[in-house]
N, C-alpha and C positions, 0 to 999 in steps of 0.2 A: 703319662707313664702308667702301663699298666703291671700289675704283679696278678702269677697265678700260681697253683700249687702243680707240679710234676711230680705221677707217680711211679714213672719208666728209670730204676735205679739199676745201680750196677754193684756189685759187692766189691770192697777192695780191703787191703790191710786195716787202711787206716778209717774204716766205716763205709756205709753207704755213700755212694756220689751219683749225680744225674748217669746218665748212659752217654750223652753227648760230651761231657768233661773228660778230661784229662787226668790220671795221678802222676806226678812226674816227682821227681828228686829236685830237690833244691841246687844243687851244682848241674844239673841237665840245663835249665835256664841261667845259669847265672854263674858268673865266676866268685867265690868266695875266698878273698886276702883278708889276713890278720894284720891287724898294726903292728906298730915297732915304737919303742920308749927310745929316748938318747939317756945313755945311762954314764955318768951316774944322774938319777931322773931330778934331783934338786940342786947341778949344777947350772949356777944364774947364765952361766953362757951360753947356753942352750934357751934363753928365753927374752923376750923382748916388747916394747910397746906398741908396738906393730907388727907387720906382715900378716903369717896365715895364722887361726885361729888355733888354740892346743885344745880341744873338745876333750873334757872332762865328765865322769859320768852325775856330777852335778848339772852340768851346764841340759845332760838329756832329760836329765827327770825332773827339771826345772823347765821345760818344752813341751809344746802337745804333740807337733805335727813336725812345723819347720825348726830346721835351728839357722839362726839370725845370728848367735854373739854368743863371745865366750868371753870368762871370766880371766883366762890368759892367750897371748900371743907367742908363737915361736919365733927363736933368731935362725936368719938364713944356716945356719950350722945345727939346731932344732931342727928345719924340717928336712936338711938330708939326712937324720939320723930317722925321719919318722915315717908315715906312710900318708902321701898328702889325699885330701878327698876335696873335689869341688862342686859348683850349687848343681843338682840334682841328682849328686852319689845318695844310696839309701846305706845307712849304715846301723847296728845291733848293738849292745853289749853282750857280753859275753864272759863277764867276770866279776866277782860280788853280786852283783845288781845285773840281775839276768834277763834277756827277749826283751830290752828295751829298745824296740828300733825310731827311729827320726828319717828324715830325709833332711839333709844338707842343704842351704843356701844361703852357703859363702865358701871361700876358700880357708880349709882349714886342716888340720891335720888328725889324724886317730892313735891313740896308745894300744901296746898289747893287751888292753880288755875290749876293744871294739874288733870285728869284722866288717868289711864293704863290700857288697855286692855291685860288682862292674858285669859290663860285656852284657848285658839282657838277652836273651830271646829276642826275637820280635813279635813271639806270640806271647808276652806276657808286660802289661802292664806296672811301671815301677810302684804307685800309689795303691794298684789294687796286690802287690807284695806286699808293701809297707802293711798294709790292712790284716793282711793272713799274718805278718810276722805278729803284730800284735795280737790276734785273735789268741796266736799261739804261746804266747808268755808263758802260761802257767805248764804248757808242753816243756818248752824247754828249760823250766828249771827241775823239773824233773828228771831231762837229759844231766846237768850237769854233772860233772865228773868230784868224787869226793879229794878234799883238800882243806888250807887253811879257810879257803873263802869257797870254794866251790868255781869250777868253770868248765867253759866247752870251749872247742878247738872247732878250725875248721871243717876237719874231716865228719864232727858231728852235726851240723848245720847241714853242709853239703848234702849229707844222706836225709836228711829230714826230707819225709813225702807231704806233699801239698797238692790240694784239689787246684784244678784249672782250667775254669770256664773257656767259652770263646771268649775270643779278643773283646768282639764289639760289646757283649755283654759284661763283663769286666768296666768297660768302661761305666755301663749304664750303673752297675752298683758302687763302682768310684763318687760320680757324683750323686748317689742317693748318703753316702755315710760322710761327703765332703761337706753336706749343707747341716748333715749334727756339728759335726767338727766345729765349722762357720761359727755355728752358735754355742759351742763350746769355748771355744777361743773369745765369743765378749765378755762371756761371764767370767773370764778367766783374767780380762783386763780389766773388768768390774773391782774382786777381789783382788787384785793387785795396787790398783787405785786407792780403796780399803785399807789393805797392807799402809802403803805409803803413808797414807792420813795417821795412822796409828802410831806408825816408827818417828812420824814429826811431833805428834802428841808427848808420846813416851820422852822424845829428848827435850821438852820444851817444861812438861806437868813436874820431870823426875829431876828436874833443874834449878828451875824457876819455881815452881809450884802455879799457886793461884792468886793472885794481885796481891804478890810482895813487891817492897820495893827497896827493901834496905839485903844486902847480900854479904858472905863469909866467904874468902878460901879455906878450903880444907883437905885433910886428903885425899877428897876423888872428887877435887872438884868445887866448884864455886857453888856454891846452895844458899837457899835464904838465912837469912838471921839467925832467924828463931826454932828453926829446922836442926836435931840433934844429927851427929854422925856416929852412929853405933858397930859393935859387930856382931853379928847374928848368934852367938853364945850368949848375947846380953837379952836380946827379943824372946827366943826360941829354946823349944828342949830337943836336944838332935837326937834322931836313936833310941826315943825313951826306952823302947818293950822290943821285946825278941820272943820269937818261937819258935821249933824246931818238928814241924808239921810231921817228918820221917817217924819221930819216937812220940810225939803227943796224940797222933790219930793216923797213925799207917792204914787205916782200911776206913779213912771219910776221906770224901773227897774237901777241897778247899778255893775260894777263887783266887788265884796269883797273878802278880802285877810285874811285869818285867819291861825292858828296854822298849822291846815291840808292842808293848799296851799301850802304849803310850803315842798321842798323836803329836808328835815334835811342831811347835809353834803354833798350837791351839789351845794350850793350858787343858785339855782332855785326856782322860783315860777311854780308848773307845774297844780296847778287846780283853780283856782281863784271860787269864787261861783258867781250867777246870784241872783240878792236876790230884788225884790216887795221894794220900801224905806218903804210903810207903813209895812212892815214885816222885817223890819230889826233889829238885836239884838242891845242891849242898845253898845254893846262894837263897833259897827260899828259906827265906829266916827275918825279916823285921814286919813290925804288927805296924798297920796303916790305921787312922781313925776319922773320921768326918772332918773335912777342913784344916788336916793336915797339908802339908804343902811338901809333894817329892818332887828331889831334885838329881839329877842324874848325876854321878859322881866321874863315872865312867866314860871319856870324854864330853865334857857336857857342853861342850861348846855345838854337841847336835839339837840342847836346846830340850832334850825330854824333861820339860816339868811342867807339874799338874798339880789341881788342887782334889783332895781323895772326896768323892761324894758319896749320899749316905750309903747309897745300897753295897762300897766297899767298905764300911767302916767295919774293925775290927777285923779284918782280910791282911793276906801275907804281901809284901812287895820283896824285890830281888833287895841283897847287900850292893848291888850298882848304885842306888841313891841313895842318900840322903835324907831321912825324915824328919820333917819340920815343924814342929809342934808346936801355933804360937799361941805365945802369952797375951797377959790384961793390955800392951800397948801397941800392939803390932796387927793388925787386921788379913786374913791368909791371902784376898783378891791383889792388896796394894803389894804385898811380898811379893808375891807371885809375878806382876809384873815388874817389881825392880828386878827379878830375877832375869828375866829378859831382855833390861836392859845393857847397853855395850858396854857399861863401866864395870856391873857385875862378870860380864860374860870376858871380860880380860885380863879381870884380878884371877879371874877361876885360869885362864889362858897363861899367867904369869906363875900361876900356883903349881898348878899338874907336874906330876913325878910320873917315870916308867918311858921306856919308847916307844914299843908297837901299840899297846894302849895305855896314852898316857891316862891318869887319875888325880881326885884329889881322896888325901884320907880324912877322915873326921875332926881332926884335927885343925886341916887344913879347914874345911868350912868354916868350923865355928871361928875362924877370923875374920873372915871375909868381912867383910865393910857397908852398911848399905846409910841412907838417907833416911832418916825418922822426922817427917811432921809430925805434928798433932793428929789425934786420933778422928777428930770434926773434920778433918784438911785431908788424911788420907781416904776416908768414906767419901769426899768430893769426889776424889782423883778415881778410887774403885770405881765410881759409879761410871765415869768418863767412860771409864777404860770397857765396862760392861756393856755400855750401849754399843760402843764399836764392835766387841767382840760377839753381839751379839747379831749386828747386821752382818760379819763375815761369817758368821752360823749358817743367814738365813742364804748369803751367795754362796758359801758350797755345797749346801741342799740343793738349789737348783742346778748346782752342776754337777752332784752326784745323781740325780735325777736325769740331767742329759744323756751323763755316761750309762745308766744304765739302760736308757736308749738305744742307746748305740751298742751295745754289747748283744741285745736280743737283737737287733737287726742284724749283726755281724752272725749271730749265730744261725739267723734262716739264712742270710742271705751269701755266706761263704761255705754253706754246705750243700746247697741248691735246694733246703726244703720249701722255701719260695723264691721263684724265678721272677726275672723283669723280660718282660716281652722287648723286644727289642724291635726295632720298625725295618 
C-alpha cells in the first residue's frame, strides 16, 4: 500500500477536496428515513423477549462499529408501529446524543431519534459513510436544531455535503482505518473483561468482605458479623461550605465541576470548566475539597461520582451532587466504590422524586444505607479496588491512544490531504 500527497485541489463549500472527487449531498446517495416510537413508548405490549431488536441510544454508544445486541426486544405489534433496520442498514442518532452512527448486524428496529440510510449509490461505499458520518459528529451537533434536548431531522442530514472519492479508492481507505478499528475493538474487549472482574469483585469484597466466616441479615443485605450498617449522615458531612462565585468574585475567573466533568464510571473528574464568577450559572454554588467524594444527585443512577483531587480542592461543583465529606471512620476510595455499587445505586433508584429528571434531595442521601468494615478491612478492599481501577486506566490510554489514531488518519485520509495509490 502506497500513500502520497496530491496537490491538484478544487475549491468547494465545504473546503478544499482532490480535483478527482466528488462533493455530493447526502440524500443524492442515499435515501434518508426517520424512525418511528409505538407510543405510548412504555407500554409493555409493545415489547418482548424476543424477535427484532428496540436499539436504544445506549445500546450505540455502548458500540464501536457493529451493533450485535440490544438491551431490549420488540413484540410483533412494537415493530409495526417502528421502522425496522436489518444486518448491513448504517444508521445515526439524531437526538440528545448527536452523529452517532453504527452499522447494524442484526434485525432490529430504530426510534424517532435514529435515521437509516437505505437505497446506496453504487458509487459509494456503506463503511466508508459510516467513516465520514463519524468524522462528522462534531459537524452535526452544531447542525442541531434548538429544543429540550437538541435535534435534527431528515431534511438536515440529507442536505449535509460530503467529500467522495472513487469507489476503488474508498475502499482502500475503508480497509486502512478497518485494521485501527480491529485493534480498537480488543482493547475494548480487554477493558470490558476488566470491567467484569471488577463488578464480581465489588459484589463478592462489598458482601462478603475478606475471610469472614460468621455472617448478619440486615437491611441491604446479608454482610459479615462484625461489619456495621450505617447511613451516610453517620460517616459523612453532606454539603458542608457554599459559595456564590456571581457576588464573591464576578471578574476572577474559577474552576467548576458539573455533570459533564465528570467521567461516569471511572470515579474521575477529567474536564472541570473555567467559568468569569459574574458568568456563572445559579447551580454553581458548593465548595469541593481534597478527597471529598461527589455524588450526583441528579439522576444518579448515570453513576457521576468522583473523588475531588488536590489540584480541585477548594474549587466550585454544580447543586446536581452531593458533597461528601468523610469522617475519622469512613476512608473516601472504599465510599466511593460502595457508591457504585447496585444496592446503593437502587436505594438511590427507590428514593428519587420528580419525573422528567427524577432526584434525590439532601435529605434523601443522608439516609441512604451503606456497609461499614473496620477501617484496616476497608483499606484492604480500597487497595483491591485501586489496582483494578488502575489497569482500566492503563487499557483506556491505550485506546484513547488508538482513537487518536484514527482520528488523524481520518482527517488526511477523508479529505484527500493524503491519498492511497490504488493498483
Amino acid at each position: 500500500m502506497t500513500f502520497f500527497r496530491k496537490t491538484d485541489f478544487q475549491e468547494t463549500p465545504t473546503g478544499e477536496i482532490p480535483k478527482d472527487w466528488e462533493l455530493v449531498k447526502i440524500n443524492e446517495i442515499s435515501e434518508v428515513r426517520r424512525g418511528a416510537s409505538p407510543r405510548p413508548i412504555g407500554d409493555l405490549k409493545y415489547f418482548s423477549d424476543k424477535g427484532r431488536g428496540w436499539i436504544r441510544i445506549s445500546d450505540v454508544t455502548s458500540t464501536y462499529k457493529y451493533l450485535r445486541k440490544t438491551s431490549q426486544y420488540l413484540s410483533e405489534l412494537g415493530e409495526s408501529k417502528s421502522v425496522k433496520v436489518d444486518p448491513g442498514d448504517l444508521i445515526m442518532s439524531i437526538c440528545a446524543t448527536i452523529g452517532k452512527p453504527i452499522i447494524v448486524d442484526m434485525k432490529a428496529c430504530i426510534h424517532d431519534g435514529f435515521v437509516v440510510f437505505r437505497n446506496l449509490s453504487s458509487k459509494v461505499d456503506i463503511e466508508f459513510l459510516f467513516y465520514l458520518l463519524q468524522k462528522n459528529e462534531v459537524r452535526f451537533i452544531k447542525m442541531k436544531q434548538t429544543g429540550t434536548q437538541g435535534n435534527l431531522n431528515t431534511g438536515l442530514v440529507g442536505r449535509t455535503s460530503i467529500p467522495l472519492p472513487p469507489l476503488s479508492e474508498q475502499h482502500m481507505i475503508v480497509k486502512i482505518l478497518s485494521v485501527v478499528d480491529l485493534a480498537i475493538g480488543k482493547v475494548d474487549e480487554v477493558i470490558a473483561k476488566t470491567e467484569r472482574l471488577k463488578k464480581g469483585l465489588m459484589q463478592e469484597l462489598l458482601t462478603k468482605g475478606i475471610g469472614h466466616k460468621e455472617f448478619k441479615d440486615t437491611k441491604i443485605g446479608k454482610t459479615p458479623k462484625i461489619w456495621e450498617v450505617v447511613k451516610l449522615k453517620d460517616v459523612v458531612e453532606i454539603d458542608r461550605e457554599s459559595r456564590d462565585p456571581s457576588r464573591e468574585m464576578p471578574d476572577r475567573t474559577f474552576l467548576y465541576v458539573d455533570i459533564d466533568s465528570v467521567d461516569g464510571g471511572t470515579g474521575k473528574i477529567r474536564n472541570p470548566k473555567t467559568i468569569l464568577g459574574k458568568e456563572a450559572p445559579s447551580r454553581a454554588r458548593r465548595v469541593i475539597h481534597e478527597n471529598d467524594v461527589i455524588m450526583s444527585t441528579v439522576r444518579p443512577y448515570l453513576k457521576a461520582f468522583a473523588i475531588v483531587p488536590r489540584e480541585l480542592d477548594n474549587k466550585i461543583c454544580s447543586t446536581g451532587f452531593a458533597v461528601l465529606s468523610c469522617g475519622n471512620n469512613i476512608l473516601s476510595y472504599f465510599l466511593l466504590n460502595v457508591l457504585f455499587s447496585n444496592q446503593i445505586i437502587n436505594q438511590c433508584n427507590r428514593m428519587m422524586v420528580g419525573g422528567q429528571y427524577p432526584a434525590l434531595n439532601q435529605s434523601q442521601v443522608s439516609e441512604i444505607k451503606i456497609p461499614l468494615p473496620p477501617l484496616s478491612e476497608q483499606q484492604k478492599i480500597a487497595d483491591i479496588f485501586f489496582s483494578i481501577d488502575r489497569k482500566l486506566e492503563l487499557e483506556r490510554n491505550d485506546k484513547a491512544k488508538l482513537e487518536r489514531i484514527k482520528q488523524g488518519l481520518m482527517d488526511l485520509l477523508l479529505t484527500g490531504k493524503i491519498r492511497v495509490k490504488v493498483d
